[in-house]
N, C-alpha and C positions, 0 to 999 in steps of 0.2 A: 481612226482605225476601221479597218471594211471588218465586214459581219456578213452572216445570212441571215435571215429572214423571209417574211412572207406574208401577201396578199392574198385575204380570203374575197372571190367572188362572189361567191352562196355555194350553200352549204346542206347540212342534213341532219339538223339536230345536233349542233356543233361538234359533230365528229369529224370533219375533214379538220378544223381548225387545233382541236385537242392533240390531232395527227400531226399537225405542222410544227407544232412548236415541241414535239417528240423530236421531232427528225432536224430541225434546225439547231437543238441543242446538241443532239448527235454528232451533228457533222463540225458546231462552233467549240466542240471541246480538243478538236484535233489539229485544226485547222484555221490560219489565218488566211484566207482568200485574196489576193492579186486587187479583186476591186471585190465591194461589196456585191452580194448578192440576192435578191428575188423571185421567190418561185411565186407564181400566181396559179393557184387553186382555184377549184368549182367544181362544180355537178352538173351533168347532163343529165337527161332521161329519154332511152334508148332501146326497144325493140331490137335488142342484137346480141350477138357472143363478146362483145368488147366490155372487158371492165374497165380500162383506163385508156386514156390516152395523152403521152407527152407530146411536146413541139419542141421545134431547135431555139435553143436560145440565144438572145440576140441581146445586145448594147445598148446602151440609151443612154440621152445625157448622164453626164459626170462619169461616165465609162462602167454604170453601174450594169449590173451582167443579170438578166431577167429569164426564167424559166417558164413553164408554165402546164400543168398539168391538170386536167382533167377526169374527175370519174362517174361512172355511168351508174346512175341510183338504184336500179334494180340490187346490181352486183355491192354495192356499197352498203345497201343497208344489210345484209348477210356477212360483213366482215367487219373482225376486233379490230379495236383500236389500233392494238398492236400492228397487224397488217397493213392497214391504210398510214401509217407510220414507217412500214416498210418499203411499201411503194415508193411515198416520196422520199426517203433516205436515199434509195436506188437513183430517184428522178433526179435529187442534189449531185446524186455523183457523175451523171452524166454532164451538167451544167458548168460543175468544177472542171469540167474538162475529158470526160473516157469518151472516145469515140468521134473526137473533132480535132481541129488542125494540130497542135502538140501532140497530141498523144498517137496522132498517126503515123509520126516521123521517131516514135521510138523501136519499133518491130518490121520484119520484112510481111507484107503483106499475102507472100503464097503460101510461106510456112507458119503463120501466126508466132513466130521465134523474135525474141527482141534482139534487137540490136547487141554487139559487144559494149558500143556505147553505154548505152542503155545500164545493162547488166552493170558497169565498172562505176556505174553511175550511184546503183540502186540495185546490189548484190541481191537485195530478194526476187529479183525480176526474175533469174536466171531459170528456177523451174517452170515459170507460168508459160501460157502458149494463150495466146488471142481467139476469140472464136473466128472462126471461121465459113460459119453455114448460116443460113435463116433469112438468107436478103438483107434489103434495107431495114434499119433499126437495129439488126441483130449482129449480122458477120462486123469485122474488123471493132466492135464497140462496147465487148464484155470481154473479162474472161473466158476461156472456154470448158464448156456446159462437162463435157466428159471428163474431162482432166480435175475440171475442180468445181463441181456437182454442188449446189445449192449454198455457193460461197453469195454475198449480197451485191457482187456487179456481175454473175452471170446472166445471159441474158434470157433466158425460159420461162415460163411460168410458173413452175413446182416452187414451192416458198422456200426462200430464204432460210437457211439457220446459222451459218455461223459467217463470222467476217476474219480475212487473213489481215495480219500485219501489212505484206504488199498495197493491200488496196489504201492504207492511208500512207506509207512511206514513196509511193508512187508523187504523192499531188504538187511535189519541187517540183518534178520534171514536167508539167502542167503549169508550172509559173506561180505556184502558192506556199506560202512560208510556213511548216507546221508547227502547233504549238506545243504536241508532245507524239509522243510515237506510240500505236499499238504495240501492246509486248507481245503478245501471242495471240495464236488463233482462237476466237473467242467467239459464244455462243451471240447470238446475235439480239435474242430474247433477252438476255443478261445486260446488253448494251442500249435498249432501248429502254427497258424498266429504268434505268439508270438514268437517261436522259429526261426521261418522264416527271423529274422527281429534280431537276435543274430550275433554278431560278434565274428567271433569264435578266441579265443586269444590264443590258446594251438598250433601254427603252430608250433613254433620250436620243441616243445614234440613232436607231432604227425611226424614231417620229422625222429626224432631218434625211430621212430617203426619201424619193420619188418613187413612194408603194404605186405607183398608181399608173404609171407611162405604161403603154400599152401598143407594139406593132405584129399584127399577123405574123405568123413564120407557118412554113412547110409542120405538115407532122411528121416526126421519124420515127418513135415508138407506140406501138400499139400493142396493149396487151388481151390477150394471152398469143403469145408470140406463137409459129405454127413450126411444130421440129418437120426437117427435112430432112433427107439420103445423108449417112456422113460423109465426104470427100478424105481419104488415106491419106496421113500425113507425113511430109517427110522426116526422117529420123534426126533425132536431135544429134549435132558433132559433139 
């Protein structure tokens, strides 16, 4: 059975690691993932405005699917548990798939509008719209920030608070089997406390992964993302 999971790099007074296994719980209570997964964590130290930084993830023997995220220790050591738990939840869900090849082919890409497909697929799609603005990292690879304001895959900076149903009944159409459904829009704070407090029981699975396989990739998110001009959208039919 695949899992998520996660490699710690180093660390910061083991709060990136406290954070991981917040947010792996998170994501393993909803979902059964396509092939197992890995996020690889760490700490930079950084003279700059960036608190985190993801990279695209990429495959590796046994078709296990590797993430890998980054945060900048200044900014790191000024934020709760909760938060750096938030992050990576976010960074899980780009991995699982928002904003790469599936989930490109379910919306038209001028109007962030999904598909009828789509929609008949996964009736809650029908109100969401894709963002659209922010460059690389951002446009085509969250919800969008206006429409639906500090849901947990928009893509901005302003924190997080609640997560919609969509975002977890979306991850079929991403190639992953769920194991139960969000019922409602739900605080986001509530759903991490909750995970926090999860005994993770996939030890022996998770020691037979390959924590460790390791190849370069492009960075595509970098936070604190920068808002740009909004572009006018066309009207939903």
């Amino acid at each position: 059975m695949a899992l998520i999971t996660y490699k710690i790099v180093n660390d910061e007074g083991g709060k990136v690691k406290r954070a991981a296994r917040t947010a792996c719980n998170f994501w393993n209570e909803f979902v059964d993932p396509k092939k197992s997964i890995v996020i690889r964590l760490g700490v930079f130290d950084e003279n700059s405005d960036t608190i985190a930084q993801a990279y695209e993830p990429y495959t590796g023997p046994k078709g296990i699917v590797y993430g890998r995220v980054e945060f900048n220790k200044p900014f790191l050591d000024s934020f709760s548990d909760r938060k750096v738990a938030a992050t990576i939840v976010h960074e899980i869900g780009h991995t699982l798939g928002f904003g790469f090849a599936k989930w490109m082919k379910l919306f038209d890409e001028d109007t962030g509008i999904f598909l009828p497909k789509s929609v008949k697929a996964v009736a809650l799609l029908k109100p969401m719209f894709v963002e659209l603005d922010g460059g690389d990292g951002t446009a085509l690879a969250h919800w969008d920030e206006e429409e639906h304001d500090r849901e947990l895959m928009t893509g901005y900076e302003d924190r997080a608070e609640y997560v919609l149903p969509v975002t977890v009944a979306v991850l079929p159409l991403l190639g992953h089997k769920l194991r139960k459904p969000l019922a409602k829009k739900t605080s986001l704070a509530k759903l991490l406390a909750r995970a926090a407090k999860v005994k993770f029981t996939k030890k022996v699975q998770a020691k037979q992964l390959d924590v460790d396989h390791f190849r370069v990739t492009r960075p595509t998110e970098t936070l604190p993302h920068r808002r740009r001009p909004r572009r006018a959208r066309s009207v939903r039919a």
